[in-house]
N, C-alpha and C positions, 0 to 999 in steps of 0.2 A: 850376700847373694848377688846382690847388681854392683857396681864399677864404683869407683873412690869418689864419684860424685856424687852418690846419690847417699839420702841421711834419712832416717829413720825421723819423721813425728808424727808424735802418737805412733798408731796403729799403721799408718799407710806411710810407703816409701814417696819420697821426691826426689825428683830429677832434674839436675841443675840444666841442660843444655838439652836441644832439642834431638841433639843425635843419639843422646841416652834415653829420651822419651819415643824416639821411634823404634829402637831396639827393642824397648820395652812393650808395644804395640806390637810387634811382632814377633815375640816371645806367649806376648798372650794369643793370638791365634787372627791377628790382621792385619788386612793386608792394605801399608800403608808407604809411603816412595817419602824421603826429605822433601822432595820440592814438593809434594802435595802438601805436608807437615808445616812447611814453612809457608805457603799461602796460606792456610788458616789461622796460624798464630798470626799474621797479620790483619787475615778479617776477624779477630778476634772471637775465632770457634773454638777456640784454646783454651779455657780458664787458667791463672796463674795464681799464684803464692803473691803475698805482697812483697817478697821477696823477689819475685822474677820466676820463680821455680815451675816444676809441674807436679802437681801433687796425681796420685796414684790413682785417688779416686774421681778426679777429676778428667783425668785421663779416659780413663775405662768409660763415665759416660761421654765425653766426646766419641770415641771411638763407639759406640752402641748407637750413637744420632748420625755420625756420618761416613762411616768407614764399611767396608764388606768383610764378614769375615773370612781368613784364607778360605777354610774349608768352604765355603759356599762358590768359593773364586772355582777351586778347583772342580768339587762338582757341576758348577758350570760349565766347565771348559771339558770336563768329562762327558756331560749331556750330550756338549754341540760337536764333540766327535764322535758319540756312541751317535748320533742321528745321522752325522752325516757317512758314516759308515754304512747306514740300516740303507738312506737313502741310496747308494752307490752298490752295494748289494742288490736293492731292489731293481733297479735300471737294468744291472745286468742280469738279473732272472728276465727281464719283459725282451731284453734280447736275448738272451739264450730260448726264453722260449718261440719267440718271433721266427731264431730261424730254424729251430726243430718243427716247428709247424709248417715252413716251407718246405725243408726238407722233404718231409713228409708228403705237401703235395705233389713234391719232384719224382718222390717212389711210384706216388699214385698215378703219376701221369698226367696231372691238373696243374704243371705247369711245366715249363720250357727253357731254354736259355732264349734273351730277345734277337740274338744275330741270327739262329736258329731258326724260327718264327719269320722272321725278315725275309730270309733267302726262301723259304718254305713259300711265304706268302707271292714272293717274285718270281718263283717256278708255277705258280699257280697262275701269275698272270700271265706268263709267257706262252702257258698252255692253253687256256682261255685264248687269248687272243688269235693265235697259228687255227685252232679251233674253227673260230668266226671265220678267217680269213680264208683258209681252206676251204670249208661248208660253201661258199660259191663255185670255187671251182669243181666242185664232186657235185654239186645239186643244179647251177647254176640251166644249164637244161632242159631238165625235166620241170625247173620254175619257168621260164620261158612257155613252155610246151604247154605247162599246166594251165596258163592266163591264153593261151591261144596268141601269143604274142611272135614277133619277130625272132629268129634264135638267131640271126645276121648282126642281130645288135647287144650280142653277149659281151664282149667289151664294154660298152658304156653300163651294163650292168653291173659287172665286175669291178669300173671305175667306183661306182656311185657306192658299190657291197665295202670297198675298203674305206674308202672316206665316211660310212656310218658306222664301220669295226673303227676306227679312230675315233669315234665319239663315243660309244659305247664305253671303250676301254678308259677314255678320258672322265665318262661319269665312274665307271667303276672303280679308277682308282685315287679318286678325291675323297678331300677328309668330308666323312660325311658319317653319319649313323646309318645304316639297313635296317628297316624293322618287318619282319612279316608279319602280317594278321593271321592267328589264328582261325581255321574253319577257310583260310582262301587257298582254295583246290585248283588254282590259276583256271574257273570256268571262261573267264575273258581273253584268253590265251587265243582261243578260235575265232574270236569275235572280228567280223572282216573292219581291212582299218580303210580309212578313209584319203582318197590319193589326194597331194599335195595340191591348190590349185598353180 
């Protein structure tokens, strides 16, 4: 059955040389390398024949104390790529679903491209502003008229109307949070303010 070295005693075969005893481990179903083979006959995890030999049964428990068997080798190696398959699957469901959910608010309207939004938000300011800045000269006037003030001195009001639309615009458009309170109906909107001393 096994190679012109090996001899029948007794019941169990022997194995003259170590490369017919790794065969032979690996014939029985483990998974064993020479040089792993031949470190061990060295630290003497080998049992031998007083002869030098390896006997069969000696073998087998070696191999049972320190070896894996193939089949175990493989089904490992089948585990950690059935997992990392499952894993690699799963990632891409959390992104296919990530951007079908975006998607989704993009239909609904609940969300935007950012350049989009940018230029949107910059036309906003620029209307905003022209706004301010104009409201002096369409009202500038009748504000005058209304305090009982000079109307000869509408230019330094118009000075002073654009230099506080440059602060205005400069708080509105810093990184900052806006928060409104709730239930605030702006009643202090009318509330007279207090001139500068």
């Amino acid at each position: 059955m096994q190679e012109h070295n090996d001899r029948e005693r007794g019941t169990a075969r022997v194995y003259k040389t170590q490369l017919d005893a790794v065969a032979y481990l690996k014939d029985a179903g483990y998974k064993c390398s020479k040089s792993q083979f031949n470190r061990d006959v060295k630290a003497r995890k080998v049992p031998r024949t007083p002869e030098g030999w390896f006997d069969e049964t000696a073998l087998l428990g070696y191999a049972n104390a320190n070896l894996t068997p193939a089949g175990q080798v493989a089904d490992r190696q089948l585990a950690d790529a059935t997992t990392s398959r499952l894993s690699a699957d799963a990632q891409l469901k959390r992104y296919q679903a990530e951007r079908a959910r975006l998607k989704l608010e993009k239909e609904q309207g609940l969300l935007m491209p950012r350049a989009e939004h940018e230029r949107d938000l910059g036309a906003r300011a620029l209307f905003f502003r022209n706004e301010v800045r104009n409201f002096i000269h369409l009202h500038g006037a009748p504000l005058i008229h209304l305090v009982g003030g000079d109307e000869g001195r509408l230019r330094e009001l118009v000075q002073w109307w654009m230099e506080t639309t440059e602060i205005w615009i400069d708080a509105w458009s810093g990184e900052r949070e806006f928060v409104v309170n709730e239930g605030d109906d702006g009643a202090d909107a009318d509330a007279p303010c207090e001139e500068d001393a």
